[in-house]
Each structure stands twice: as C-alpha cells, then as structure tokens.
Steps between C-alpha positions, in 0.01 A plus 500: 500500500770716646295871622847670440617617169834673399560852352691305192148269483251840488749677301454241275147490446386866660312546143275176458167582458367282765761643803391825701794599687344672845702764708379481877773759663331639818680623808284487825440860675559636116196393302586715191881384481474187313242670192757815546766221406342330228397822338898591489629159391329142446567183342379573117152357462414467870199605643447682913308316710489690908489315798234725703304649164476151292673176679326562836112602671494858732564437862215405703495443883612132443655305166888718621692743333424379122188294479473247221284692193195412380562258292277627247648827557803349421395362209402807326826627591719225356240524192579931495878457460440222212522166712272184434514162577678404199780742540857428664596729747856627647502681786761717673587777761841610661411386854671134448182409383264525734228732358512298171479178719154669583387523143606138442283342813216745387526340147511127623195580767304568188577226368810598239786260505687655186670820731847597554729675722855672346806391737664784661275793391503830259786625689744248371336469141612885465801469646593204265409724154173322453222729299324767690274766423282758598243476229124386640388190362193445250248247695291353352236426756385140523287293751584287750306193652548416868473162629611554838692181728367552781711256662851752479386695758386495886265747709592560848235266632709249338801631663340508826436169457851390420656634841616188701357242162813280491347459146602853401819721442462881516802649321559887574674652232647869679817530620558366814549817696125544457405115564690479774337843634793734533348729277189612326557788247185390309196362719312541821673218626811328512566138488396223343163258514574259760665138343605659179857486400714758336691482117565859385387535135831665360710182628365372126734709391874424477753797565425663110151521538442209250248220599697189682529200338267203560740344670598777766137540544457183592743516769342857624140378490611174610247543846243581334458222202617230753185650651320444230609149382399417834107588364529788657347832394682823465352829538697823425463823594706828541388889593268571236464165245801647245829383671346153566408445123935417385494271756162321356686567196820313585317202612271475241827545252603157732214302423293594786193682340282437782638726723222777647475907527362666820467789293405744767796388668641676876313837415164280472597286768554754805197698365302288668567516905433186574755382344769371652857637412813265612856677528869358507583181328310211433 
C-alpha cells in the first residue's frame, strides 16, 4: 500500500465520512506559526494536530528535542480531533513532508496501517486552485485504541549496542554538514554516532518537492536496502526523531516495513556524555 497519496486522489474523496484530513504545519523556533497558519487557510475538513502540544512528550533531561508522547496521551489526542481506529487518515504540512511524516509513523506505532501522507504539501494544493478555507471544522470526538508495535522503534541502549555490530546499519538522516561535524546549529554536539552513515531526508524529494518515484528511490536508498537484503538491520535516526520519519517512510513505501526509529535521535544521543560522537565521513 503506497503511504503517498495525490492532491487529485484527496480532492477526490476529502468528504467521505470515514477520511479525517490532518494539518500538521509547525515551524521549529515558531511554535504558534503552523496553528497561526491553519487558522488563516486549511484544507476544508482537516483537523490541527502540533508537533510539541499533541504529536510529541515535554523535554526531559534525556528522550531529545521531541520525545515520543505517551502513547495514551496520544491516544486521547487522536480521539479529541475525531480519529479512531477505523478512520482513514491524510496527513500534510508544507515542510516537504516531514512533520506529516511524523503523524504517519505515530499512527503506524499504534498500530494504524490505514494513514496517508499528501505529495508535495498545502503549499502546492493552494497554489494549484484546490479548496481552501478558513472556517474551523466540526469534530466530532471519537476514541482511539492503541496497540502499540513495539518493534518500530529503538532506545539508545539498543543503539549503543549497535556501534561496531556488523549486524546493524545506523542511518543518520541530517544534512551532511551536521553529520560530518562542520556545523551544529541545533545540539550540544556535532557529529554523528560513530558507524552510522549519512542519507539526507529531503533527497526523497525530486527537484518539485514531489515524492520520487519507486524507482529513483531505489537507486538513492540503494546502500541501505542492499543492507538490508543482506539480513541486516537498519536503524534511523536524525536531530530530534521528525526528519528521520520520510526516510522510514520512503522505505517502508519500498517494501521495507521493518526498518527502525531511534526516536530520540542526535539530541538524545549526545545527552548522555558517555557517548561517543564520531565526526567526518564514514
């Protein structure tokens, strides 16, 4: 089942009674700006879900910059904007897809196959004449069951335990000015965890902002699912567990659903000194 849909595919159905079309905008060091957006002009129908109030737990000394939620927190918040396990959902943003990316892992973690993300974001669905509006939805609130796969995601023991595990691929998701260690605009640290190699998450883009096709992601991810028909394992990570999820995404839209989230990602990582932090290429 492809994870992408087309504006011309939720145009098409944006008023079925079983879809909830979700609006996760969000601009990091602007909290407000994405519910600021929506409030001017959203997808008709959709629903706001926030990265930092709804999609993620309040920092703590360890877990990084946006630390998985609760999942029963979570629940009650996909159940308060009129999601349940029975729904179909579309998500989208207008950040080439990364915060609705977010949603979409979230979703599969607890254990709901039947989610969505739009290609190319609100931006372009505006631009092309598509409906907009400014009017708040009704909800209808509804409740939502977890049953959380426990297997999608890895804890940094595990990712301590990967370093030097032939058996393992770590996959860092940032651009590679920060994996290499050039720069570090973000974290306490710059670099990368020792072994892991780099595949920037926007390079699942093509030069439009539209998802590749299968077959140019193939080529792109081409290390990593050699990797993995090998029997290896592949771990991703990025700065904060958001960036990392389009490239879960990608490979999962390849046929690779086993692929794993460090979901604290670097900011977890190098909050713990002892740590070890690797710079340059690998």
């Amino acid at each position: 089942m492809n994870p992408i849909v087309s504006k011309k595919w939720l145009l098409a159905r944006m008023y079925e009674s079983d879809l909830v079309i979700v609006d996760c905008r969000f601009e990091l060091g602007n909290p407000t700006a994405g519910r600021e957006a929506f409030a001017i002009s959203h997808i008709p129908g959709a629903v706001y879900l926030d990265l930092e109030a709804d999609l993620s737990s309040p920092v703590g000394e360890h877990g990084g910059r946006h630390p998985l939620p609760d999942p029963d927190v979570l629940a009650q918040n996909l159940g308060r904007v009129g999601i349940s396990n029975d729904k179909v959902i579309v998500a989208y943003d207008d950040q080439d897809g990364m915060y609705a990316s977010r949603l979409w892992w979230l979703l599969r973690w607890l254990g709901h196959d039947s989610v969505f993300v739009m290609d190319e974001g609100f931006g372009v669905w505006k631009d092309s004449g598509y409906p907009v509006t400014d009017a708040q939805p009704v909800i209808i609130p509804s409740s939502f069951i977890p049953a959380i796969r426990h297997e999608m995601l890895a804890d940094v023991k595990e990712v301590q335990q990967s370093i030097g595990n032939s058996n393992v691929l770590l996959v860092d998701s940032r651009d590679a000015s920060r994996y290499v260690g050039e720069q570090e605009p973000i974290d306490a640290k710059a670099g990368h965890i020792p072994g892991a190699i780099n595949s920037f998450w926007k390079q699942v883009l093509d030069d439009h902002g539209a998802w590749k096709s299968d077959e140019q992601l193939r080529e792109h991810f081409s290390p990593i699912t050699e990797a993995m028909d090998t029997g290896r394992e592949a771990i991703i990570y990025c700065g904060s567990g958001v960036s990392a999820c389009p490239n879960v995404l990608a490979l999962h839209k390849l046929g690779y659903p086993t692929v794993r989230l460090y979901a604290g990602s670097w900011s977890d990582w190098v909050s713990y000194p002892e740590n070890p932090v690797a710079t340059g290429e690998e």
